[in-house]
N, C-alpha and C positions, 0 to 999 in steps of 0.2 A: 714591177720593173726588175726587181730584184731578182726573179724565178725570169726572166726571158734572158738579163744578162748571167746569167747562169747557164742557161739553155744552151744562148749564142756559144759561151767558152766551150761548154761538151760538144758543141759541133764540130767547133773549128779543130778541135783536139780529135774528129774522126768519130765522132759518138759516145756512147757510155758502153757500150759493150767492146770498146777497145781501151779503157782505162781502167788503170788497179787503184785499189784502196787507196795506197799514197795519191794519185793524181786525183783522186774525187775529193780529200781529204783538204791537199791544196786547194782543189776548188771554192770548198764549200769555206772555208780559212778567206778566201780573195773578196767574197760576197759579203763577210762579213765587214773585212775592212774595208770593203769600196760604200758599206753603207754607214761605215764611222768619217768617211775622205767625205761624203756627200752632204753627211748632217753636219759639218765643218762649216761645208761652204756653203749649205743652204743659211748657215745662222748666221754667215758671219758677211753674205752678199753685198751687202751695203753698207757696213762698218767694221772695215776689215784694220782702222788705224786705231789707236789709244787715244787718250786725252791728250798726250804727249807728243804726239807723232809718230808712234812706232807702231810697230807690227805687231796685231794681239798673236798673244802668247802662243793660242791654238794654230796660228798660222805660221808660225816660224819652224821650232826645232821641231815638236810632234808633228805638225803639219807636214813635213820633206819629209818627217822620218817615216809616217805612215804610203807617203807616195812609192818613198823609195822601197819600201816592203811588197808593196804592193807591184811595181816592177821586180822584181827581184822574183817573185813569185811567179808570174806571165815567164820569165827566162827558165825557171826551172818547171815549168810546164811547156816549154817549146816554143814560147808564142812570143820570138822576138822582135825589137823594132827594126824594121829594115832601111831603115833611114840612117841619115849620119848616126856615128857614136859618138853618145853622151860619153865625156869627160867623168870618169869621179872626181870628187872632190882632190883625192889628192895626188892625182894625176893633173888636173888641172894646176893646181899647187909647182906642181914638179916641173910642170913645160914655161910655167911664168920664170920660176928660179932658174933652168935653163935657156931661159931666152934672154935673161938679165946676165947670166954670167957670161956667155957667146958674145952678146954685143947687138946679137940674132934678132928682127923683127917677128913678133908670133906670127905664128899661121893662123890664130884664131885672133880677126883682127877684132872683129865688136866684143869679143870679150862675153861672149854667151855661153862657151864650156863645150860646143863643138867645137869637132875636128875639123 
């Protein structure tokens, strides 16, 4: 699986004989992480809460944080999402604090980090 979605990215990116070392480099950087983001969620498919009720540990901070690299990565490769933009964190932050000091209802009404 790992060597097709590999494959798929050097296509969409136009082949391998139109990419330099930095864009193989990213690539072969994204494969590794998409196979750390998988064995995540293969381990953790069914028991993804604590004894506690919370969120295991892998699925919280490293868990986003590995997504968001992983995004972040597909952007500096070209390969952006063309769909609404995702809010960062503290951009979402900033439109709440501004929507509270206005008086202003958000424009993001569910509260999901889209625009």
């Amino acid at each position: 699986m790992r060597s097709r979605f590999r494959q798929a990215l050097i296509e969409d990116l136009g082949g391998k004989e139109n990419l330099n070392v930095q864009q193989i480099t990213l690539i072969d950087k994204l494969i590794s992480l998409h196979g750390v983001i998988r064995g995540i969620e293969e381990f953790h498919q069914e028991n993804v809460m604590t004894d506690c009720g919370q969120l295991r540990p892998a699925l919280s901070k490293n868990y986003l944080s590995y997504i968001y690299c992983a995004r972040r990565i597909l952007c500096s490769l070209g390969l952006e999402w063309k769909g609404e933009r995702i809010l960062s964190p503290l951009e979402y932050i900033s439109q709440l604090d501004r929507d509270k000091d206005t008086g202003q209802e958000s424009t993001n009404s569910n509260g999901d980090g889209y625009e």
